[in-house]
C-alpha positions as CSV (number, residue, x, y, z in Angstrom):
1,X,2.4,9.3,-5.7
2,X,4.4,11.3,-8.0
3,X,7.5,10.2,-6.3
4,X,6.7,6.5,-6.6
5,X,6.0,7.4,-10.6
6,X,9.3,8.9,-10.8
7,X,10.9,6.2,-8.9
8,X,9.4,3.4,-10.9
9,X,10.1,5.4,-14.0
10,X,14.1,5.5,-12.7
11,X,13.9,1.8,-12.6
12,X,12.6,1.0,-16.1
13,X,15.4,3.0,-17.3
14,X,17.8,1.1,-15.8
15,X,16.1,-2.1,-17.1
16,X,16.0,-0.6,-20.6
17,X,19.8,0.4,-20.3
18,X,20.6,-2.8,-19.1
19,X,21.6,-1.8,-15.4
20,X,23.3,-4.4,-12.9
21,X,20.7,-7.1,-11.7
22,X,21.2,-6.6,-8.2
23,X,21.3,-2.3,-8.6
24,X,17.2,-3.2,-10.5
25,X,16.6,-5.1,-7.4
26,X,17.4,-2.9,-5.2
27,X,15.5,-0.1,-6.7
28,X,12.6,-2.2,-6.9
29,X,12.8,-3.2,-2.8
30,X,12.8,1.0,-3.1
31,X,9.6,1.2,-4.6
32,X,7.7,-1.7,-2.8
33,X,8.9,0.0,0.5
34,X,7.4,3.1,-0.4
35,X,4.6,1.5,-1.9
36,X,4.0,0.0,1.3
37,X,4.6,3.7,2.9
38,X,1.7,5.3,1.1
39,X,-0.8,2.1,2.3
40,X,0.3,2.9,5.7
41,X,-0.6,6.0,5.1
42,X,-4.5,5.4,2.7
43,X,-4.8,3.3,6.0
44,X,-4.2,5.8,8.6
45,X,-6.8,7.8,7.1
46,X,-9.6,5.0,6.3
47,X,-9.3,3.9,10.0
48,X,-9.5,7.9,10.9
49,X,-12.6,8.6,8.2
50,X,-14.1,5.4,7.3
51,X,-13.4,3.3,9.8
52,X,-14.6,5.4,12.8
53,X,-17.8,6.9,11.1
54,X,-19.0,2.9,11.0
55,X,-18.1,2.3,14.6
56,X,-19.8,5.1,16.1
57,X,-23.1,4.0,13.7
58,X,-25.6,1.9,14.7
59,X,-25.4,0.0,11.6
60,X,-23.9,-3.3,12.7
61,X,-24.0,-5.4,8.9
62,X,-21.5,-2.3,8.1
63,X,-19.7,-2.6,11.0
64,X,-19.2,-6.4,10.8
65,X,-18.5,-5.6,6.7
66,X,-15.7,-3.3,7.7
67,X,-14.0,-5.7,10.3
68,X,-14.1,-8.4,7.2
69,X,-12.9,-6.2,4.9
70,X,-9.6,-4.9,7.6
71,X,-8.8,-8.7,8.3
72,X,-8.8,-9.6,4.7
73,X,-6.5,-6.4,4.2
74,X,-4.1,-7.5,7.4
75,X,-3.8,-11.1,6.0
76,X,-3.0,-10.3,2.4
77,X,-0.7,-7.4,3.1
78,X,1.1,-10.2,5.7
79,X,1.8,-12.2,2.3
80,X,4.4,-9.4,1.3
């Protein structure tokens, strides 16, 4: 997270010194890749934690909650 701050930081700068267009942009696919990195990783872990403490329950509103809850993140991450 620190990087990302750093890195988003970086690309203010450039904004504020009036930086090439297309050098902003690219910094900026930069950040939204490792944006996306980091949710890859929160992910990883809720699927590991989360995810697999509701599957093994016997709780199946929670379980059917969670699979609504994955799908709605899988279809709005698809939008970017």
């Amino acid at each position: 997270m620190n990087y990302l701050r750093g890195h988003l930081e970086g690309v203010r700068a450039m904004v504020e010194k009036d930086v090439y267009c297309i050098e902003v942009i690219k910094q900026n696919i930069a950040v939204m890749a490792a944006i996306k990195k980091v949710n890859d990783m929160i992910l990883e872990n809720h699927f590991n934690t989360c995810v697999t403490a509701v599957i093994k329950g016997n709780d199946e509103k929670a379980r059917k909650k969670m699979i609504k809850e994955l799908l709605t993140i899988f279809k709005t991450s698809h939008n970017f």
